[in-house]
C-alpha positions in Angstrom: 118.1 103.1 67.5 118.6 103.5 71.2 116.9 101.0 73.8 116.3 101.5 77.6 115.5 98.1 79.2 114.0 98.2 83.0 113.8 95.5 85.0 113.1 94.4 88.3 109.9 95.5 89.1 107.9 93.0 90.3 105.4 92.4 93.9 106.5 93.4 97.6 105.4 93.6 100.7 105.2 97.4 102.5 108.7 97.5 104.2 110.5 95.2 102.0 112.6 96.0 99.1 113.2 95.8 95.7 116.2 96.6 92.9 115.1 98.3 89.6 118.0 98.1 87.0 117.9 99.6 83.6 120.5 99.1 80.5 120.6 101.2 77.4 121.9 100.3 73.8 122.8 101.9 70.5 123.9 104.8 69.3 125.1 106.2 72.6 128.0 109.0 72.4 127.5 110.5 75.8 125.2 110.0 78.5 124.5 113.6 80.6 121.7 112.2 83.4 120.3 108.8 84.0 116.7 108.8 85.5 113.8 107.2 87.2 110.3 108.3 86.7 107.0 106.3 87.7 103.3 106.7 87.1 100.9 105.7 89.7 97.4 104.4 88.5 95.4 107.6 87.7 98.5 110.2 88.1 100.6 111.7 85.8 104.1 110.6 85.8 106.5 111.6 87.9 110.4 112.2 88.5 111.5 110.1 91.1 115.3 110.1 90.9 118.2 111.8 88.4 122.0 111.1 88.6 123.7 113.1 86.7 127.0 112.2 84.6 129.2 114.1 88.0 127.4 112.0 90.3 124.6 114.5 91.5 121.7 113.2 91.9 118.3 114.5 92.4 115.4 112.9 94.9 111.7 113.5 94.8 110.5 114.2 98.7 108.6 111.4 98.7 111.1 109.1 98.2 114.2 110.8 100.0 116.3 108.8 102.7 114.4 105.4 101.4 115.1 105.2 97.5 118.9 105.4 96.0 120.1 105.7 92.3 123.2 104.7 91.0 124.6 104.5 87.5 127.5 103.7 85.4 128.0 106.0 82.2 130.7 103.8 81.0 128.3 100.4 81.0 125.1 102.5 80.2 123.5 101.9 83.0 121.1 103.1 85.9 119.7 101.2 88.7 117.7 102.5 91.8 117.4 100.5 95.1 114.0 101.1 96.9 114.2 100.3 100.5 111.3 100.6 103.2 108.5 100.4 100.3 105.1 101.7 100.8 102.0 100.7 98.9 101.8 104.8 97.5 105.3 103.9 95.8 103.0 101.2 93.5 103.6 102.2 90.2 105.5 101.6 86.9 108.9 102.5 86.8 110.5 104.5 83.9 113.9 104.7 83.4 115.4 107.8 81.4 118.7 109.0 79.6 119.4 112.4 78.3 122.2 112.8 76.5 124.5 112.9 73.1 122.7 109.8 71.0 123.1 108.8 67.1 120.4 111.4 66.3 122.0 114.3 68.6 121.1 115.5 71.9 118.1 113.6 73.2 116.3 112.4 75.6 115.2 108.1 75.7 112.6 106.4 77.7 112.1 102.5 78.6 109.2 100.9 78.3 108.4 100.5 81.7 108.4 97.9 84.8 106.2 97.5 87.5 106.2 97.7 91.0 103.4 96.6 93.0 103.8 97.4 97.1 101.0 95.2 98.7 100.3 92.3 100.8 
């Protein structure tokens, strides 16, 4: 089976920052876009982030010119760097892979990790 493991999350203060990294295992074959996703108390998840496996990579307004993803296809990867954190960005943190897995093309989620902006 595949895993996705966040972590990271954790309490900051509004301005600071904070480095969410996730690693996947298994039955990977090829990994098509890494992603981060988050779900505020009360709200429906979200996209927040997508890389894809050229390097694109996708930014929700909200959190374009203060978040950054990264990730590493070869090592399985995906980590997103939060700068300039504001207490709307409290959530929990998702990270996502779609791509070619032991069961075919699919899509995996972590479990989750939270981030708490507050003083």
């Amino acid at each position: 089976q595949v895993q996705l493991v966040e972590s990271g999350g954790g309490l900051v203060q509004p301005g600071g920052s904070l480095r969410l990294s996730c690693a996947a295992s298994g039955s990977i074959f090829r990994i098509y876009t890494m992603g981060w996703y988050r779900q505020a108390p009360g709200k429906q998840r979200e996209l927040v982030a997508v890389i894809s496996r050229g390097s694109n990579t996708t930014y929700a307004d909200s959190v374009k010119g203060r978040f950054t993803i990264s990730g590493d296809n070869g090592k399985n990867t995906v980590s997103l760097e939060m700068n300039s954190l504001k207490p709307e960005d409290t959530a929990v943190y998702y990270c996502n892979f779609v791509g070619l897995f032991g069961a075919g093309y699919a899509d995996h989620w972590g479990k989750g990790t939270l981030v708490t902006v507050s003083s």
